[in-house]
C-alpha positions as CSV (number, residue, x, y, z in Angstrom):
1,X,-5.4,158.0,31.7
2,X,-4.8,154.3,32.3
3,X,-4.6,151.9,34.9
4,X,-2.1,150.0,37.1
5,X,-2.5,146.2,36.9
6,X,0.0,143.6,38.4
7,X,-0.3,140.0,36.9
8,X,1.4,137.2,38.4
9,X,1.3,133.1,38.8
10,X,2.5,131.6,41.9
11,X,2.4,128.3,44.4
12,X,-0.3,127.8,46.3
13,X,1.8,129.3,49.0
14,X,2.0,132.6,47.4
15,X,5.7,132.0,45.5
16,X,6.4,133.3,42.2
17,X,9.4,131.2,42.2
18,X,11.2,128.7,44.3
19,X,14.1,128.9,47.0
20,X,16.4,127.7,44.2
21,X,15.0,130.3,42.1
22,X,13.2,127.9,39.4
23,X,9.7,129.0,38.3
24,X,9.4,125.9,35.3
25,X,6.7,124.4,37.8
26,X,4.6,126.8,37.1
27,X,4.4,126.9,32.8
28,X,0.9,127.2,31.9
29,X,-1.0,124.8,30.1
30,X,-3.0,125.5,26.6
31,X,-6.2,126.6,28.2
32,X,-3.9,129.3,30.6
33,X,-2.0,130.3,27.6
34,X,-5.1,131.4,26.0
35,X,-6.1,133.2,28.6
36,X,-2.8,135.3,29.2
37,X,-3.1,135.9,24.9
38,X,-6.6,138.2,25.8
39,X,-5.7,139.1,28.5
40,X,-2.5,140.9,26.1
41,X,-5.4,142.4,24.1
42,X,-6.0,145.0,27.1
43,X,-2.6,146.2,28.3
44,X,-0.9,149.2,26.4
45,X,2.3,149.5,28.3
46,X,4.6,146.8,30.3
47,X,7.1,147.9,32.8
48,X,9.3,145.0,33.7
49,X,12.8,144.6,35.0
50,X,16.1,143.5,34.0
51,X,15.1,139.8,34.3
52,X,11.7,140.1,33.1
53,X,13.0,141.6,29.8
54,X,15.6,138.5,29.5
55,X,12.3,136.4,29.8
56,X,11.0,138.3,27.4
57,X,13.2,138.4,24.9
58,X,12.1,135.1,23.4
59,X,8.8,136.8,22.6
60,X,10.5,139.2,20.4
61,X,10.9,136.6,17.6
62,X,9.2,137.1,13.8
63,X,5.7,135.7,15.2
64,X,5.5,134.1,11.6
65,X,8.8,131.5,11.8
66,X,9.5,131.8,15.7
67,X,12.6,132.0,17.4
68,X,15.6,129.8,15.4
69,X,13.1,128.3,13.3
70,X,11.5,126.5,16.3
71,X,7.4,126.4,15.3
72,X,5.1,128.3,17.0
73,X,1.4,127.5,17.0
74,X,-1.0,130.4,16.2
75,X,-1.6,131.0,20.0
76,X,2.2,131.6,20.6
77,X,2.0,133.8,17.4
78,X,-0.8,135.9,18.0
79,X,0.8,136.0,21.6
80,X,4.2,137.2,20.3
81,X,2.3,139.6,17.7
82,X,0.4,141.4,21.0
83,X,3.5,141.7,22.9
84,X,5.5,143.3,20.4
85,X,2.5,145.9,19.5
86,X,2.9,147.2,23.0
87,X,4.9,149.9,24.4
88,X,7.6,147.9,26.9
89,X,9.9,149.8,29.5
90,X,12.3,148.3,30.9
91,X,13.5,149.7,34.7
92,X,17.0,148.5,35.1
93,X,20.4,150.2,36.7
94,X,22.2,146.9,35.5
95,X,21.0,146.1,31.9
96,X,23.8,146.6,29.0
97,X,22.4,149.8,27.5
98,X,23.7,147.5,24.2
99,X,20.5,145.3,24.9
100,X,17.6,147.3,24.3
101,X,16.4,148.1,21.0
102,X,14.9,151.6,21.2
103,X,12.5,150.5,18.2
104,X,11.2,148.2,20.6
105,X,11.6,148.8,24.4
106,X,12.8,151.7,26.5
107,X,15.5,151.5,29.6
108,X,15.0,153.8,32.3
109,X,17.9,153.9,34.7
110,X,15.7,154.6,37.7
111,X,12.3,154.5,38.0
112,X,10.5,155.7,41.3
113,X,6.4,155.8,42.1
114,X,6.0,159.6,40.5
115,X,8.0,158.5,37.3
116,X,5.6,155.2,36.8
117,X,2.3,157.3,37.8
118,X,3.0,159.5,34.9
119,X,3.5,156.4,32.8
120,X,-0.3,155.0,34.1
121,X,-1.3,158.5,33.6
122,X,-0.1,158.8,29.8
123,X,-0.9,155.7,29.3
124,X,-4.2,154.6,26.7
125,X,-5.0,151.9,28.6
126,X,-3.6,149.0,31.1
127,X,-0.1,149.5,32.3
128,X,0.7,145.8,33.6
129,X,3.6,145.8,35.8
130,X,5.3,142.7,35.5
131,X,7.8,141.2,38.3
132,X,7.4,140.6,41.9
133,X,10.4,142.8,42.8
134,X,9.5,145.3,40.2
135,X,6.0,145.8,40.8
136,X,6.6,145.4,45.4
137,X,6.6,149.4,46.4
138,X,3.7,149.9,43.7
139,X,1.6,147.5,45.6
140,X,3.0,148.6,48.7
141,X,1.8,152.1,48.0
142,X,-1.6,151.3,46.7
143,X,-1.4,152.2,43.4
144,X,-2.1,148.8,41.3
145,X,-5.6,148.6,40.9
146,X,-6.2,145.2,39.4
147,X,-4.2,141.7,40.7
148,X,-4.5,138.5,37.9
149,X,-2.9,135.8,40.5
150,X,-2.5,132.2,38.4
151,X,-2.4,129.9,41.2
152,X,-1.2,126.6,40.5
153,X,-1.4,123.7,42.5
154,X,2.1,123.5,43.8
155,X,3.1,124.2,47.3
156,X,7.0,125.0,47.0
157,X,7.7,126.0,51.0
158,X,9.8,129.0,49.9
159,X,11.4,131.4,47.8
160,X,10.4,134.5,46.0
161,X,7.0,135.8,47.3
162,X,4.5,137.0,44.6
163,X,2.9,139.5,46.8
164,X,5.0,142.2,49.0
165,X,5.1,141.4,52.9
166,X,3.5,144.1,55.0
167,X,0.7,145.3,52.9
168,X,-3.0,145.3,53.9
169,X,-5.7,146.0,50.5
170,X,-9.5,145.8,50.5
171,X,-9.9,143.5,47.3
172,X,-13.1,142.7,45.6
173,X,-13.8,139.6,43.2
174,X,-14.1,140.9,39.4
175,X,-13.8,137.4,37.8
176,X,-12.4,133.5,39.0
177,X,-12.0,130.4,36.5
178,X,-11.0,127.1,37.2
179,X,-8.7,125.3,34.9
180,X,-8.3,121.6,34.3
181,X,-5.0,121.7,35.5
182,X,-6.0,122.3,38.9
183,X,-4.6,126.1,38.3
184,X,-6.8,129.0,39.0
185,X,-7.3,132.5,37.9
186,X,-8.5,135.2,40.5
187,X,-9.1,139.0,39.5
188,X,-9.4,141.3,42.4
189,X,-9.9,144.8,42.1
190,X,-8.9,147.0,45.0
191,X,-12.0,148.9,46.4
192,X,-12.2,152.2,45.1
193,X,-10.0,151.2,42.9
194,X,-10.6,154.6,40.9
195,X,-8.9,157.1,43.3
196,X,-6.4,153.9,44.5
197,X,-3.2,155.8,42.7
198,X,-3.5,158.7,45.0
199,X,-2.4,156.5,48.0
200,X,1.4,156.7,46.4
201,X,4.4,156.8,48.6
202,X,6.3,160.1,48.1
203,X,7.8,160.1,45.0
204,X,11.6,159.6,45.0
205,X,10.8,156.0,46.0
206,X,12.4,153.6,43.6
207,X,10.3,150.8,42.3
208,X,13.4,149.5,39.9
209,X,14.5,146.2,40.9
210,X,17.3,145.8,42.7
211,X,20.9,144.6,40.6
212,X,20.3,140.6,41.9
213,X,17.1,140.5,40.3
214,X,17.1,143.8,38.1
């Protein structure tokens, strides 16, 4: 049985992305990079939506030339290597069917909180759900057990929130690390974060992102 984790960077006032929708303000430096490459080493399953896998998709280059012949140093290739090794769903009503490679991700139409606790529950080892409006009725039914939050030192004053509005969790510190950049890493385990999944909303709840941002 594995376990829910939720990973995301955001603005010092909690936005994964701004009111214009950009997120390039918060591209990680070397020493972050690193970081996110172990932090890959743990996770056995990614569920993403449609957006997230278009993100993605660059990642699914030949880790030994790169993308278009563009040059990849070794911590971009061992990156690229790790994600492709894991199994990757994507959770989309909107995404061309035409898109997905079945050798290397699988589309789920709908995807609701008893479909993706039998994903954790099959799963070896970290499921890391990836997307703020993917991974919003997960949190919001206290079933991710782990948060990675990248704060970087940006304060944008709007736009897409990392965290879901109206949700109360006991956290505890697991780990923090400063980076040069000014950017931090916090790891925050919910409390009892062993019987956390069995808090889940009833099950024909939909945790697929919407069409806008599917």
């Amino acid at each position: 049985m594995g376990t829910l984790t939720y990973t995301a960077t955001m603005s010092l006032d909690g936005y994964a992305a701004d009111a214009d929708g950009d997120f390039q303000w918060s591209a990680p430096g070397d020493d972050v990079f690193a970081v996110h490459v172990e932090r890959l080493a743990e996770v056995s399953t990614e569920v993403m939506g449609r957006r997230t896998f278009e993100l993605m998709e660059y990642w699914e280059a030949d880790p030994e030339t790169g993308p278009d012949g563009e040059e990849w140093d070794e911590a971009e290739r061992e990156f690229a290597r790790r994600w492709q090794r894991i199994e990757r769903i994507v959770a989309s009503s909107t995404l061309d069917e035409s898109r997905v490679d079945p050798a290397r991700a699988r589309l789920l139409r709908h995807l609701d909180l008893a479909g993706l606790q039998r994903i954790v529950d099959e799963a070896p080892g970290q499921v890391e759900i990836f997307g703020p409006t993917t991974a919003a009725d997960a949190i919001r039914a206290g079933m991710v057990t782990d948060f990675h939050l990248f704060v970087v030192p940006m304060i944008v004053g709007g736009g897409l929130r990392a965290l879901p509005d109206g949700v109360r969790l006991d956290l505890e510190r697991v780990h923090e690390r400063a980076f040069a950049s000014g950017a931090v890493h916090l790891h925050y385990r919910a409390r009892g974060a062993g019987g956390a999944h069995e808090m889940g909303a009833p099950g024909g709840q939909a945790v697929a992102e919407p069409p806008e941002r599917a």
